[in-house]
Residue, then its C-alpha position, 0 to 999 in steps of 0.5 A: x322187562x326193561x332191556x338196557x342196549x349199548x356198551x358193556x366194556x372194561x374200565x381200567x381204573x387208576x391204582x397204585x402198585x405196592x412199589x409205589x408205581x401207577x397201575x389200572x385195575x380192570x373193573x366192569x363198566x359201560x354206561x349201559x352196562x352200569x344201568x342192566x347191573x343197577x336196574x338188576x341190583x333194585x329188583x327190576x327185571x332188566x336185561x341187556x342186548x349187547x355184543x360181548x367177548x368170550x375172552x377172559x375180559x368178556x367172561x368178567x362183564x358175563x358174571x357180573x351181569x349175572x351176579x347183578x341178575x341180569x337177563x342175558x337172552x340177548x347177548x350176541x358172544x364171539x370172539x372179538x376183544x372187549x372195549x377198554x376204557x382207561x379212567x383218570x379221575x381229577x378231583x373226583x371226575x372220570x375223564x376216558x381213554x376208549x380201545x374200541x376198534x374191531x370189539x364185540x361191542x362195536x361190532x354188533x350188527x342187525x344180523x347179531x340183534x335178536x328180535x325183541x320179544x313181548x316181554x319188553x316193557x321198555x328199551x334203554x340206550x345210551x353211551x358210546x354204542x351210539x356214537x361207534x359204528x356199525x353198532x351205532x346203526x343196529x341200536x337206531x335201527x331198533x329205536x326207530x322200529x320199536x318206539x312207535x309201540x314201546x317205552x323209549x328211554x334215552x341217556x346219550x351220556x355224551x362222551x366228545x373225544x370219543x365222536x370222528x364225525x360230530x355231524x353223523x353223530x348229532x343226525x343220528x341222535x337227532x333220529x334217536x330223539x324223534x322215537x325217545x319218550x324220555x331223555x336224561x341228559x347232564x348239563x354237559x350233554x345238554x350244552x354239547x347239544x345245543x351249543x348256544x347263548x339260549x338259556x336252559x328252559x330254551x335248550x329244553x324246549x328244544x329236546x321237547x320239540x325233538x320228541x321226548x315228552x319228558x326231560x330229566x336234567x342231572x346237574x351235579x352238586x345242583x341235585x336234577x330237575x324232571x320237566x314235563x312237557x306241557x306240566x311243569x318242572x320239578x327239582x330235587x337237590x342231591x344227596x350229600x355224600x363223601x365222593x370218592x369218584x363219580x365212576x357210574x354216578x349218572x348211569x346208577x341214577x338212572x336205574x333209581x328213577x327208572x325203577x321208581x317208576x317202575x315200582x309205581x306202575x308208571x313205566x309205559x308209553x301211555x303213563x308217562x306223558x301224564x305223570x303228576x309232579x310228585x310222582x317225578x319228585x319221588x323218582x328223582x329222589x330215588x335215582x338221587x339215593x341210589x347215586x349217592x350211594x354208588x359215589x361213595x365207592x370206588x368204581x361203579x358199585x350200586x346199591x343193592x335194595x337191601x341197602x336202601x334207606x328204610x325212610x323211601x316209601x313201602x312200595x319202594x323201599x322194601 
């Protein structure tokens, strides 16, 4: 089982009121969250580790996570309120308003975490989780125990205006990468990282050195790039779609990369470093196919398998 940690939150999403006035839905969101609900949508065994709310908001983000099949054996529940993100979407991008103080999620400590069982293959973080504290800790407490014997895979989806103290921050992703076996990073991760003249195989090289031995680079429109460390690069330009909002775009490719692998029997600490380029061509496809699909709905809605292009291979597709 892949065991996604980090954020489960409410998106607030914009809308407008019958009197023609502006107004938020509130939707289930949270990067983290967006990958458990995708993961579980492709039929990949997934669960979360999290704290969530027993409020009503908190009672949402739980049946969602059900209905998407989610395990949910590793959710920490109290009383603390739900995070709220307030979404504004400027020609299809999502900017974020966070309420996160005192939440469940934000205050999910070591005593909260349950010890993580021999039925995880692979632990997947990112999102705010690890920018907030105590959570941020929790989380890089389990990295730093865990990676040395499992699959660590990593998308920082780095959210500025959420980060107080940007040098904490960048000592705890630091920590995070030396345990990472894969990393996602958007262009716009990659240059928050490394803000420098270096080009961009520079700014990669520079998370190899860090840790990860592969490195999957999303770059919008441009389509993602796989780099595996010491092998070579593969690119796979995106799908087009009529974009209604980004709203989980990168969180939905996630899940379709992660679950190629997975299909494929390439998911584990000994396999990766020595995966052959086509086998990341096909996942970058897929995670492509999968995002695509999310964009050309509104909010963070991801495929089910059953909706997935009969053209993907058997052992994937069907």
């Amino acid at each position: 089982m892949i065991l996604c940690c980090g954020d489960a939150l409410i998106d607030m999403l914009p809308m407008s009121t019958r009197d023609g006035h502006a107004g938020f839905r509130p939707c289930s969101g949270g990067s983290v969250f967006n990958t458990a609900c995708a993961l579980g949508r492709l039929d990949v065994p997934a669960g979360i580790m999290v704290g969530l709310s027993t409020d009503m908001f908190g009672q949402k983000l739980r049946d969602d996570l059900e209905q998407s099949c989610v395990d949910l054996s590793y959710v920490h529940f109290s009383d603390r309120p739900t995070t709220l993100a307030f979404v504004q979407v400027n020609d299809g991008d999502a900017h974020y308003t966070f309420y996160d103080e005192h939440s469940a999620g934000r205050m999910f400590s070591d005593r909260d975490a349950k010890f993580v069982g021999d039925d995880i293959d692979a632990l997947f973080f990112g999102g705010i989780s690890l920018v907030a504290e105590p959570v941020a800790e929790t989380y890089t407490s389990i990295v730093e125990n865990e990676g040395g014997s499992r699959l660590v895979v990593l998308d920082p989806n780095i959210r500025p205006s959420f980060i107080r103290d940007v040098d904490r921050y960048r000592k705890r992703l630091t920590r995070i990468l030396n345990k990472t076996d894969v990393c996602k990073v958007s262009d716009e991760d990659m240059h928050w990282m490394f803000p420098s003249s270096d080009s961009v195989r520079e700014k990669i090289d520079h998370l190899f050195d860090l840790g990860p031995s592969l490195v999957i680079r999303t770059s919008g429109a441009a389509g993602a790039t796989a780099y595996l460390k010491d092998v070579g690069d593969v690119h796979h330009p995106a799908t087009v779609v009529r974009v209604v909002d980004t709203v989980g775009a990168g969180d939905a490719f996630d899940a379709g990369f992660l679950a190629s692998l997975y299909f494929a029997k390439h998911l584990d600490k000994i396999q990766i470093p020595n995966l052959s380029l086509n086998a990341l061509q096909v996942a970058l496809a897929f995670g492509a196919t999968v995002a695509s699909i999310t964009v050309s709905r509104r909010g963070s809605n991801p495929p089910w398998r059953n909706e997935l292009p009969k053209s993907f291979p058997k052992s994937i597709a069907d």
